[in-house]
N, C-alpha and C positions, 0 to 999 in steps of 0.2 A: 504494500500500500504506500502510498507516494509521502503519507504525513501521517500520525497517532491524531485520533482525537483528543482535543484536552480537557481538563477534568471536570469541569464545568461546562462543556457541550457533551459529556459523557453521559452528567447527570440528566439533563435534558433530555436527550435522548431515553436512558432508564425510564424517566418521568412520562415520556410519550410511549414506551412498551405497554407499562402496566395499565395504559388504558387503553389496550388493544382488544382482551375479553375473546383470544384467538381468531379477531378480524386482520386483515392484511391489513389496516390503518384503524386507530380510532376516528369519532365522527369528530365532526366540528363541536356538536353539544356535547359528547364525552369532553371533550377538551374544556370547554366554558364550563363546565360543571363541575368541574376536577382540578382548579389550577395550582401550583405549588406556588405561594406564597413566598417564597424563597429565590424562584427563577422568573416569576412571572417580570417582576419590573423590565426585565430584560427581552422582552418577548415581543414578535411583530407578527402579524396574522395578517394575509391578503387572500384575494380572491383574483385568482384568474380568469376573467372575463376574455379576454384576448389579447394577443402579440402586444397590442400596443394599450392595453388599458386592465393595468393590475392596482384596482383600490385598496387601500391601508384600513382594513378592518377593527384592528386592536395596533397599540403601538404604546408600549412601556411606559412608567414614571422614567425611570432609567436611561430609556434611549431619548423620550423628550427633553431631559436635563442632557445627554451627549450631545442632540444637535442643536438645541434651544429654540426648538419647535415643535407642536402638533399637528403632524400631518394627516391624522387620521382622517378617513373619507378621499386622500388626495390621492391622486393616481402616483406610485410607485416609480413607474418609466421618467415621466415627465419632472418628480420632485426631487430624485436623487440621482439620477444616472443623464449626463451629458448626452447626445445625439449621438454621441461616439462609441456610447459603451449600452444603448439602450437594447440591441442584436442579443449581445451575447446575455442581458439580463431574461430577455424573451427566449431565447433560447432554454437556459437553465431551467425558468418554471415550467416550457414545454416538457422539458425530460420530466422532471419531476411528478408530475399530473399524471402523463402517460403511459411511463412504465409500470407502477410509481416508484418511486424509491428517495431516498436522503440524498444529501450532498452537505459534505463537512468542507470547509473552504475560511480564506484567511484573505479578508473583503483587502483592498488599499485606497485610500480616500487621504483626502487635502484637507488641510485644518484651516480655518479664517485665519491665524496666522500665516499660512504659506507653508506649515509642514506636512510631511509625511505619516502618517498614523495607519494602525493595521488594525482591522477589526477581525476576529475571529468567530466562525458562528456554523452554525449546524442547521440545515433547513430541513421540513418534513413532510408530508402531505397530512390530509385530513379529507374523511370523507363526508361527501353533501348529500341533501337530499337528492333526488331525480328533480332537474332542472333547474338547480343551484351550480353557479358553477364551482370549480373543485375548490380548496383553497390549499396555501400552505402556513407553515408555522413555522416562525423562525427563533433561535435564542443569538442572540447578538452581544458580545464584549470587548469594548477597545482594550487590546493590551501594548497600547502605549500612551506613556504618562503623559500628559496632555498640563500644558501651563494653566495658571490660575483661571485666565480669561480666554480661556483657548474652547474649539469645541468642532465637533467634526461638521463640515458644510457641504462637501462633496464624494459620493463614491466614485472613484475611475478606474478599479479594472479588480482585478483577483492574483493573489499569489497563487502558493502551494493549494489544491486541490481535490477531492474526490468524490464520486460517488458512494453512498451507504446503501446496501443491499439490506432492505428490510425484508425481502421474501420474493421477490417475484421479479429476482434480476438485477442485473444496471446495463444501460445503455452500451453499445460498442463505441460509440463514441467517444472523445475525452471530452473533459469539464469545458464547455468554451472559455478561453482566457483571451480577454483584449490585446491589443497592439499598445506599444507605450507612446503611438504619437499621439494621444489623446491627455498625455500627461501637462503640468502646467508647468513652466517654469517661472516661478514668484518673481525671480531676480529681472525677468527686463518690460521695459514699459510697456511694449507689447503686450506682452501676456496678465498684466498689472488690467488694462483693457478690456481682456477676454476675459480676466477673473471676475470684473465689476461688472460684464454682460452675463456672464454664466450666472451669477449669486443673484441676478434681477430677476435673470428666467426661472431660478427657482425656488421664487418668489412669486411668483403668476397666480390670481387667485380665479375664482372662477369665472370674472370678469375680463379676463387677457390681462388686466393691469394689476400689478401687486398693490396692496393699500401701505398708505405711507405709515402706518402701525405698525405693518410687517416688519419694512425694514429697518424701522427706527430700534424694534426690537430683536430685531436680529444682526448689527451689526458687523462689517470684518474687519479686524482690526488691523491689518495690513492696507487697506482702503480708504479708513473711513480719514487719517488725516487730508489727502487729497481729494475730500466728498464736499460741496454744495448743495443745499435744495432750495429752491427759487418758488413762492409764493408768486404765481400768477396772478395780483390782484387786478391789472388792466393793463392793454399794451403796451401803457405808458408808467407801467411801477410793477415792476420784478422783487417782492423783497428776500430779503437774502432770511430764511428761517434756520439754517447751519452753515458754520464755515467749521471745515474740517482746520486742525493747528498749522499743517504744512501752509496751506492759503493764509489762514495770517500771518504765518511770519515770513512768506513770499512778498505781503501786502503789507507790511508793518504796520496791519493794523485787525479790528476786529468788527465785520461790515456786519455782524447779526444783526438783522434790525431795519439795515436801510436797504434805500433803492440801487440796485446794480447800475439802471440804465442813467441815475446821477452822476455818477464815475463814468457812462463813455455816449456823452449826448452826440445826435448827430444820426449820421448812416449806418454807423458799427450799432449804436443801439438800438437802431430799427429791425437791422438782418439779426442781433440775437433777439429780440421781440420776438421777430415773423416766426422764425424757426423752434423757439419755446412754444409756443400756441400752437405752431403743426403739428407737436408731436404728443401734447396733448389731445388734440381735437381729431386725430388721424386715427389710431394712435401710432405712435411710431419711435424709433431711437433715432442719433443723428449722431453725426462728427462733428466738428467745427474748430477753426485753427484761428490764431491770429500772432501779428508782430506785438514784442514785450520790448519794454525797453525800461533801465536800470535805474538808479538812483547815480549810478557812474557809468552812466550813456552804453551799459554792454545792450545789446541787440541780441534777442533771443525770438526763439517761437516758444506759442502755448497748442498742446492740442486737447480739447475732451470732447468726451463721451456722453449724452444726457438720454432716460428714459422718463415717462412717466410714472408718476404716481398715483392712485385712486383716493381720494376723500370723500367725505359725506356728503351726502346733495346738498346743494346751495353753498356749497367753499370753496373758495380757491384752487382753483386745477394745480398740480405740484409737479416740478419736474428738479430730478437728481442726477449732477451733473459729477463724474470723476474729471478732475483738472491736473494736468502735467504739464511742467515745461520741459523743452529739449535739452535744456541745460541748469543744472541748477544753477539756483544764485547764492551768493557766499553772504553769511550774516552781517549787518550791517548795511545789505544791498538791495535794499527791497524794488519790488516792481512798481515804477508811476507813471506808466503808461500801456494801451492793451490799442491797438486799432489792425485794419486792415482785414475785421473781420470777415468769416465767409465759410459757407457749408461746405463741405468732402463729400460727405456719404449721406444718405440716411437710412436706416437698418429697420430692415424687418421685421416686425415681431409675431405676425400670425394676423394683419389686418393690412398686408401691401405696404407699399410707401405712396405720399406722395407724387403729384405726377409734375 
């Protein structure tokens, strides 16, 4: 076998035998009716509906406090697994359902930090009624120590591997295991981009747009010094409801409070205007770059990134901008100048772009 289960997805497993009653699986109500007090916080329960829509049935005290969220009810594909690694998650629950059988496996997932963390877990089937569809049960544990404010925010692929033969086989296949270009690399501003797109999308509520609740409480902490949210009060007053630390001390100062487009009257405050309100009103994400210039005349670019946010009816539409320059600036250097404004891109989110 390619890896020992460990001791605590052993017991699990134990704890899903004995409510087997010599069935090839217990049912899903053996399970709810039976739970061990002991494993459950740890424990995630989905139904496999199909390839691309596995809802979170039950989902732990435990793993709620690991990711700093409840996903329960939210599709599985869509909440933690990238477009890159969604295949080989559909794949696994197919085998599993199918044949049926276990799969012990050692998940790898990205921290809001930016590190590497390994979750260890034992998945299992459960049986339904007739025309329920199947579900499975999972017991899930990071065994990597994770910082004070740290917490896991992304699955991207699987280590070490197997299937568990509960009675009726395993698959010829091997475990699908992802490609690692789907991995992120924290360290360059690229991927800093992709990071603050990824943690938006998986943030999407059932409305296409995440509510600004979400993210407020789910923050990453690798991100959030270079994060913005802009109060859309009219096209003529943008206020600034966060400035992440890095932007003020880029700005030597701390604009919470006021109007962005006070700071760049003119044309550059009209195209950031136009292009906050598109992407509200669209909905949609954008690029947008402009010339910086120093406190000691250096000459730089800024580029970001902004999606919406969702509020309550009748409030300010919100949009959350990630801000980089190409270069940093040295302390004492602050930026007092931003023009030249102008759109790149604008990105997709599941309602087109603009035309």
């Amino acid at each position: 076998m390619p890896r020992a289960i460990s001791d605590r997805c052993r017991e699990f497993l134990k704890h899903w035998e004995s409510l087997r009653d010599g069935k090839v699986m217990p049912s899903l109500q053996d399970y709810l009716d039976h739970p061990s007090p002991d494993l459950q916080p740890n424990v995630m329960i989905t139904d496999f509906v199909s390839r691309t829509e596995i809802p979170i049935r039950l989902f732990g005290t435990a793993l709620v406090k690991l990711v700093r969220a409840d996903p329960t009810g939210r599709n599985f594909i869509s909440t933690f697994s990238p477009p890159g690694v969604s295949d080989p998650f559909a794949d696994m629950a197919q085998f599993l359902t199918a044949q049926p059988c276990g799969t012990s496996n050692v998940k790898t997932a990205i921290t809001a930090n930016g590190h590497d963390a390994e979750l260890d877990s034992i998945t299992l089937p459960l049986a339904t009624a007739d025309g329920s569809p199947p579900c499975l049960v999972g017991y899930f544990q990071c065994v990597t120590e994770l910082e004070p404010d740290d917490f896991i925010y992304q699955v991207v692929g699987y280590g070490e591997s197997m299937f568990v033969d509960i009675g009726a086989g395993i698959p010829e296949s091997d475990v699908p295991v992802t490609s690692s270009d789907v991995a992120i690399d924290v360290g360059s501003e690229a991927d800093l981009f992709k990071t603050f797109e990824d943690h938006w999308r998986l943030l999407e509520s059932d409305s296409l747009i995440p509510r600004l609740s979400e993210f407020l409480n789910r923050p990453i902490p690798i991100l959030q010094p270079y994060v913005t949210i802009l109060d859309l009060v009219s096209p003529n007053e943008l206020t600034f409801r966060l400035v992440g630390t890095a932007i003020t001390e880029t700005f030597g100062m701390d604009a919470t409070g006021q109007n962005i487009l006070s700071f760049m009257p003119g044309e550059d405050g009209k195209i950031l205007s136009d292009v906050a309100f598109q992407i509200t009103s669209h909905p949609c994400g954008a690029k947008i770059g402009s010339d910086v210039a120093t406190a000691t005349g250096r000459a730089m670019t800024s580029e970001s990134v902004g999606f919406p946010l969702l509020r309550k009816e009748n409030e300010s539409a919100c949009v959350v901008w990630l801000n980089l320059l190409g270069e940093p600036a040295h302390y004492g250097e602050p930026v007092v100048q931003m023009s030249n404004f102008k759109r790149s891109a604008w990105i997709d989110v599941g309602a087109g772009v603009p035309e």
